[in-house]
C-alpha positions as CSV (number, residue, x, y, z in Angstrom):
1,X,-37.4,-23.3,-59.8
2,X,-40.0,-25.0,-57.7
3,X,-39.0,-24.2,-53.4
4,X,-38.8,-27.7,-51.1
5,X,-41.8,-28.1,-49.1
6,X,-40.6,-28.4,-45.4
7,X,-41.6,-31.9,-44.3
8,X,-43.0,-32.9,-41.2
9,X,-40.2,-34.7,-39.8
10,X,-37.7,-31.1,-40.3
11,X,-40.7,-29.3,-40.0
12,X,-40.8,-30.8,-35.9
13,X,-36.9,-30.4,-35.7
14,X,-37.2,-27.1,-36.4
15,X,-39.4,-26.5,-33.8
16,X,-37.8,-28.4,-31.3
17,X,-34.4,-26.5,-31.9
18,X,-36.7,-23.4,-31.3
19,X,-38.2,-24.7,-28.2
20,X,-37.2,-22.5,-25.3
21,X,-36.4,-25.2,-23.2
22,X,-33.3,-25.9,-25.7
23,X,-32.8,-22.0,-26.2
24,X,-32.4,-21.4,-22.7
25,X,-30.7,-25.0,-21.8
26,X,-28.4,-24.3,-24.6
27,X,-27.7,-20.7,-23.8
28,X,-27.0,-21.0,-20.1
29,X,-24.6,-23.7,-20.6
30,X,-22.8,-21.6,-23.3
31,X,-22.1,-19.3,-20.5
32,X,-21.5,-21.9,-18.4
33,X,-18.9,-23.3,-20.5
34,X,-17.2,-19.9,-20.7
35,X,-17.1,-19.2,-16.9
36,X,-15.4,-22.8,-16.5
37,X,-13.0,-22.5,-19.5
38,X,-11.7,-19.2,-17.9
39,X,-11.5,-20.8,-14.1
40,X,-14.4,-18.1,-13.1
41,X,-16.3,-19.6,-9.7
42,X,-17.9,-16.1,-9.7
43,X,-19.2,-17.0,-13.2
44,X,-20.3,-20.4,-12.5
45,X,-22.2,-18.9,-9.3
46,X,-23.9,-16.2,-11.2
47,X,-25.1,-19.2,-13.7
48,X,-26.8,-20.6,-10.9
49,X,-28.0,-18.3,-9.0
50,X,-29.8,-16.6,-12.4
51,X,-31.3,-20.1,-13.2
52,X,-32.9,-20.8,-10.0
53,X,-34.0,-17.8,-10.3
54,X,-34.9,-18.1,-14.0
55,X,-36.9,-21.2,-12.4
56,X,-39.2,-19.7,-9.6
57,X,-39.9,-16.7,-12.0
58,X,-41.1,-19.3,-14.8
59,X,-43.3,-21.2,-11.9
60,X,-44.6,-17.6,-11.1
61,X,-45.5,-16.6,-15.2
62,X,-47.2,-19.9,-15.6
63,X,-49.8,-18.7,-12.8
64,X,-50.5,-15.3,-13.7
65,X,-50.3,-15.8,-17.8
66,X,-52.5,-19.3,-17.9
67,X,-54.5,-18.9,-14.8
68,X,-54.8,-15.6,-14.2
69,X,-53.8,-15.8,-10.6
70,X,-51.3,-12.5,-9.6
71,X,-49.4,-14.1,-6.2
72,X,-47.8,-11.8,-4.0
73,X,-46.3,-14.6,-1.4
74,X,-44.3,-16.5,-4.0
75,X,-41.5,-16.2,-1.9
76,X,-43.1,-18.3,0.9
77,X,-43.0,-21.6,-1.6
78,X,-39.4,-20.9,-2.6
79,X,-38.2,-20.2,1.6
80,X,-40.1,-23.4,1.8
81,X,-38.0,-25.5,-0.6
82,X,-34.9,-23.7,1.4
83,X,-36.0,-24.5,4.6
84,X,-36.8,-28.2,3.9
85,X,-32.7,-28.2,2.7
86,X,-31.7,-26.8,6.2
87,X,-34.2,-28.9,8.3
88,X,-33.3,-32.3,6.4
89,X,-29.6,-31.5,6.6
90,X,-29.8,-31.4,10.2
91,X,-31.5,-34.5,10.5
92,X,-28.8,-36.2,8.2
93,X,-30.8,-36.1,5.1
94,X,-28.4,-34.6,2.4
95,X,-29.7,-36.5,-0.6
96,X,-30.6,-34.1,-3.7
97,X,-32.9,-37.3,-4.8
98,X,-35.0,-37.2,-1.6
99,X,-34.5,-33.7,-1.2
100,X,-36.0,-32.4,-3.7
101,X,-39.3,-34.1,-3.8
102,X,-39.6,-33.5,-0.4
103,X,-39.1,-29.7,-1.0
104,X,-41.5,-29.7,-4.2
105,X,-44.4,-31.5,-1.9
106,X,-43.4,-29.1,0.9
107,X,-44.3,-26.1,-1.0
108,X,-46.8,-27.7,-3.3
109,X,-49.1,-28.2,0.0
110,X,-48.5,-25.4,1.3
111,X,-50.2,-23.1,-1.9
112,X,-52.7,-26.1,-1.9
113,X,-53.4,-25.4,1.5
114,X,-53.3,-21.5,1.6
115,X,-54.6,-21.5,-2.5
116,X,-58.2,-23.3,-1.1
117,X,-58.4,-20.1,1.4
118,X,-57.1,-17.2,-1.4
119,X,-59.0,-18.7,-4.3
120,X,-62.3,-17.6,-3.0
121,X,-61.4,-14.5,-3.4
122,X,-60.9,-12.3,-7.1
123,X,-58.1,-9.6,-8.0
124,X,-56.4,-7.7,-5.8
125,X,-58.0,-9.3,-3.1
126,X,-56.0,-12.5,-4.0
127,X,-52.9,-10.5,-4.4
128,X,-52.9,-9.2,-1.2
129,X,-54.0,-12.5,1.0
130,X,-50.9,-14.0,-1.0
131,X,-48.5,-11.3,0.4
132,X,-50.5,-12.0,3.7
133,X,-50.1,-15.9,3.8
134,X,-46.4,-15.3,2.9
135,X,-46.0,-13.0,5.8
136,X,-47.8,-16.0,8.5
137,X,-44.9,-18.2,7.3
138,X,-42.4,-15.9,7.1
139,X,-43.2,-15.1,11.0
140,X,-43.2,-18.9,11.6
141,X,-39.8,-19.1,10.2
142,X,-38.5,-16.5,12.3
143,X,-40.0,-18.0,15.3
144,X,-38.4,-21.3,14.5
145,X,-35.2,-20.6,17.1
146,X,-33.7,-24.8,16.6
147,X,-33.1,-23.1,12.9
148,X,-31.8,-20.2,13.9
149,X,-35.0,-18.2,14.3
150,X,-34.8,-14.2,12.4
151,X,-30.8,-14.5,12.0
152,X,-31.0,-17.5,10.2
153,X,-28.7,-20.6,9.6
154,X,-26.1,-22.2,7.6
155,X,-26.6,-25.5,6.2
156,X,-25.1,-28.5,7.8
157,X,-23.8,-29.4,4.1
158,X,-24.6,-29.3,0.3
159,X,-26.8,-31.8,-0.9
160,X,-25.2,-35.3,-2.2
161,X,-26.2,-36.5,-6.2
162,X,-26.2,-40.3,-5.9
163,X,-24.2,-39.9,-2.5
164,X,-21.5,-38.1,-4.5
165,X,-20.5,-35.2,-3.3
166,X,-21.4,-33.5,-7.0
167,X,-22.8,-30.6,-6.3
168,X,-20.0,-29.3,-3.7
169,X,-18.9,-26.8,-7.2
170,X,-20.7,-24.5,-8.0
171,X,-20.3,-25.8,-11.7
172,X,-22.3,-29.1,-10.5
173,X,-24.6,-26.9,-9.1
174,X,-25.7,-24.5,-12.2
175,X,-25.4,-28.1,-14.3
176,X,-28.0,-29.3,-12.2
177,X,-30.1,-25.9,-12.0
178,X,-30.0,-25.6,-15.8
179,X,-31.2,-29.2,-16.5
180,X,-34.1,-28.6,-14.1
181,X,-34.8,-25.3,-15.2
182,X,-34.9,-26.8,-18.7
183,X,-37.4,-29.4,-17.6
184,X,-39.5,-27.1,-16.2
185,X,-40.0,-25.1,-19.3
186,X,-40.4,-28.4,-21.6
187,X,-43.1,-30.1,-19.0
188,X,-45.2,-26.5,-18.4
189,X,-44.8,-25.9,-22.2
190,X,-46.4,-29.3,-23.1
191,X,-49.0,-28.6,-20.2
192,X,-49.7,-25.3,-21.3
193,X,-50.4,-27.2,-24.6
194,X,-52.8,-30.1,-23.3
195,X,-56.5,-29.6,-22.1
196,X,-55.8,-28.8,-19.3
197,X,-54.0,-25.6,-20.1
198,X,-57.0,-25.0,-22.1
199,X,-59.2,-25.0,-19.1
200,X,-57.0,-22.8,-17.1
201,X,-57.0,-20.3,-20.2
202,X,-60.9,-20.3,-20.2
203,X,-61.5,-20.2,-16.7
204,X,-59.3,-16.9,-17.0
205,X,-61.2,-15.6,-19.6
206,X,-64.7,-16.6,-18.9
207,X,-65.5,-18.5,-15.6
208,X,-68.7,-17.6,-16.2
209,X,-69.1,-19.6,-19.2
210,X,-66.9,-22.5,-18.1
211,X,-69.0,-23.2,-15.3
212,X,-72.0,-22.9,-17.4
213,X,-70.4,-25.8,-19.2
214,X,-70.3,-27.8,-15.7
215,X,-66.4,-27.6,-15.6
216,X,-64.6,-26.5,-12.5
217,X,-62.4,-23.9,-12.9
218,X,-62.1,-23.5,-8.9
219,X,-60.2,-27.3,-8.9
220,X,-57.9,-26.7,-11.9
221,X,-56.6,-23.6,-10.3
222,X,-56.0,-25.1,-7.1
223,X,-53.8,-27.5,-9.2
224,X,-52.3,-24.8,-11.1
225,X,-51.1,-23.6,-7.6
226,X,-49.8,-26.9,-6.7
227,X,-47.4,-26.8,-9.5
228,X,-46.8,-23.1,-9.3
229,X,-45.9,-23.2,-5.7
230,X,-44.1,-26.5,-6.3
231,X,-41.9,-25.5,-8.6
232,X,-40.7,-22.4,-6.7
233,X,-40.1,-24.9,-3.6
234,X,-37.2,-26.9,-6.5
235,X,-36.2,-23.1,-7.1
236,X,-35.7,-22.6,-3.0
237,X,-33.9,-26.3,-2.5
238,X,-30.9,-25.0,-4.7
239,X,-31.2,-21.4,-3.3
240,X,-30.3,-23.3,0.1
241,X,-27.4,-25.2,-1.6
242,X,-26.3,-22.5,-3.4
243,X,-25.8,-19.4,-0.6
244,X,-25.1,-22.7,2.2
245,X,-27.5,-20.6,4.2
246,X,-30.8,-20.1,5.3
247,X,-33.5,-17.1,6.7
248,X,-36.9,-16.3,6.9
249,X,-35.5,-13.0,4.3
250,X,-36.2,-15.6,1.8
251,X,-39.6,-15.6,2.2
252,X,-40.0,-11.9,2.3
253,X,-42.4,-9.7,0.4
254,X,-39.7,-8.0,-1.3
255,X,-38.0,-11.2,-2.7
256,X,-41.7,-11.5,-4.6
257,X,-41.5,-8.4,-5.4
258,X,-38.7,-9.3,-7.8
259,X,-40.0,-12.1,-9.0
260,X,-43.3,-9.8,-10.4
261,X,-40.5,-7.9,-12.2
262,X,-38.6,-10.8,-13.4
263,X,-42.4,-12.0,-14.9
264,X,-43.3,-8.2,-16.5
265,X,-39.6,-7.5,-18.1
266,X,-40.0,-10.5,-20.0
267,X,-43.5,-10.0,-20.8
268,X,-46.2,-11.5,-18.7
269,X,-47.4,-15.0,-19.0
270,X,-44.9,-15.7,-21.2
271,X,-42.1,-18.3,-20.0
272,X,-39.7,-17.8,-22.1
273,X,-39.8,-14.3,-21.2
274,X,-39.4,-14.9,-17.3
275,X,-36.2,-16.8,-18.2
276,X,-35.1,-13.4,-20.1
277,X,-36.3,-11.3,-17.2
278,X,-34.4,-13.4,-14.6
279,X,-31.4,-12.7,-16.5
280,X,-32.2,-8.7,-16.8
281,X,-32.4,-8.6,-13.2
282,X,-29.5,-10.6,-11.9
283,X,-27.2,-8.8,-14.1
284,X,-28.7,-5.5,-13.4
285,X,-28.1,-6.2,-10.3
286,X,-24.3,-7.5,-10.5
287,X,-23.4,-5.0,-12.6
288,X,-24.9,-2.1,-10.8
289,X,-23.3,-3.5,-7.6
290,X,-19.5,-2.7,-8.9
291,X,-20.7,0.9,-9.7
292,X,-22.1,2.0,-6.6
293,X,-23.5,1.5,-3.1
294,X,-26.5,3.1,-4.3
295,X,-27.3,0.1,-6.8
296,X,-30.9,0.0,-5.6
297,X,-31.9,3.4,-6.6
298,X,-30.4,2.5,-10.4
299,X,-31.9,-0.9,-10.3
300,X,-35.2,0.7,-9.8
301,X,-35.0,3.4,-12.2
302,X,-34.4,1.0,-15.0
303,X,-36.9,-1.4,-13.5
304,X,-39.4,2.0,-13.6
305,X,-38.4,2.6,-17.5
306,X,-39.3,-0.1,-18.8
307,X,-42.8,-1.1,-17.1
308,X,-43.5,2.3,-18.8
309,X,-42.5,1.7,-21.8
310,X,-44.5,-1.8,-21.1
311,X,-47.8,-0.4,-20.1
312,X,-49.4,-3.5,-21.8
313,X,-48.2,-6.3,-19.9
314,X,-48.0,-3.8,-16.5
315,X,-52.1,-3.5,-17.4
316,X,-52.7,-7.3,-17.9
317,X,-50.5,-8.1,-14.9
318,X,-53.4,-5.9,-13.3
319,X,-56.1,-7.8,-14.7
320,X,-54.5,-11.3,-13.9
321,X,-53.5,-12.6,-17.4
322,X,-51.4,-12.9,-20.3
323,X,-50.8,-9.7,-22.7
């Protein structure tokens, strides 16, 4: 019996219902729907919180696995977004539509800004004047005393939706952090698809041989940064709205620290698997939490295990690239 050729038309539906963007879209609102058909706030928090997260640790993968570029100061984009939330709100700007752009552009200029300094510079040497660009702003944050300086500050208010207050739940919330999340992973996808993904994949393997070619790898990772650092700032706008509060602890080394892991669980340069690695780490961290005060010490243990039992994508985080 002769077997049916897929055609192209399934053949796309198929891959479209494989897409991570629906897996993970799909998945987190499965759990969403389970947290609000048992009246869980705690569950519809943890949705949110894990896909903000699941958000800045995508915006980090697509740096290090198509550009090669290893940043230890994401945090400083995603305190940005935060801080944009608190400073708006207290100039009466509470709209998520205005708010948001304004936090993507926020952080987007400043990587563009700190990315023309860092980019001169190769391996480790990038990862460490990351971590020390991230520490100028952090400072700055603390400094900032009208914001509530090193103690930080609550936000005036959560952020409006069409001048509704939508988002007061946090089941409006992890809606809205799930659809962007999902977008995020559909639009890098498709870029990570186009030429221009290409580029940044050559100029990671050979910049040698790109610029032989008279291409500029130096421009396309500057924009590669922009997007990065942009993305991470959306991440930040609904940490602010999620916690109602904001410090310069966002912006800390530690907090991109955890990102890193988020990137290596789920196997680096891969975006898909930052969304997984997100999810390791937030529940890792919930769960551990109930057990004992000592959570940390577990946390890192397992954290330890399996970049060990990783030493691929632990050696090509190293090198600044994809496994």
């Amino acid at each position: 019996m002769a077997q049916s050729v897929p055609t192209p038309r399934r053949a796309a539906g198929v891959r479209l219902a494989l897409h991570p963007a629906v897996v993970g879209v799909l998945g987190f609102a499965a759990a969403l729907a389970i947290a609000h058909a048992g009246g869980s706030v705690y569950g519809a928090t943890l949705v949110a919180r894990t896909a903000l997260l699941a958000l800045a640790a995508v915006s980090l993968s697509f740096l290090i696995g198509q550009a090669g570029l290893v940043s230890f100061g994401h945090a400083a984009p995603l305190g940005i977004g935060a801080y944009v939330v608190l400073i708006a709100g207290e100039y009466g700007v509470t709209e998520m539509l205005v708010v948001l752009p304004l936090g993507f552009a926020a952080a987007a200029l400043f990587s563009v800004a700190t990315g023309a300094v860092a980019l001169r510079t190769r391996g480790v040497y990038f990862i460490m004047i990351t971590l020390a660009f991230a520490q100028m702003i952090y400072y700055v944050a603390a400094s900032l005393s009208a914001f509530g300086g090193d103690d930080g500050m609550a936000i005036a208010a959560r952020s409006t939706l069409f001048g509704l207050r939508l988002l007061k739940s946090d089941t409006g919330l992890a809606m809205l952090a799930v659809a962007l999340l999902g977008l995020a992973l559909f639009g890098l996808d498709r870029l990570i698809a186009s030429r221009y993904g290409l580029m940044l994949r050559a100029g990671r393997a050979n910049e040698a041989k790109l610029q032989a070619l008279g291409l500029d790898p130096y421009r396309h990772r500057l924009i590669a940064l922009a997007i990065g650092g942009g993305l991470a700032g959306v991440a930040g706008v609904l940490l602010a709205n999620q916690v109602e509060y904001v410090s310069p602890a966002t912006m800390n080394w530690h907090v991109s620290g955890e990102l890193i892991v988020m990137v290596v669980l789920g196997g680096t340069g891969r975006l898909a698997g930052a969304v997984l690695g997100a999810v390791a780490v937030t529940l890792l961290d919930e769960t551990l939490g109930h057990f004992t005060e000592h959570w940390k010490l577990g946390l890192g243990l397992v954290i330890v295990a399996v970049v060990l039992l990783r030493g691929a994508d632990l050696k090509a985080l190293l090198r600044g690239g994809a496994a």
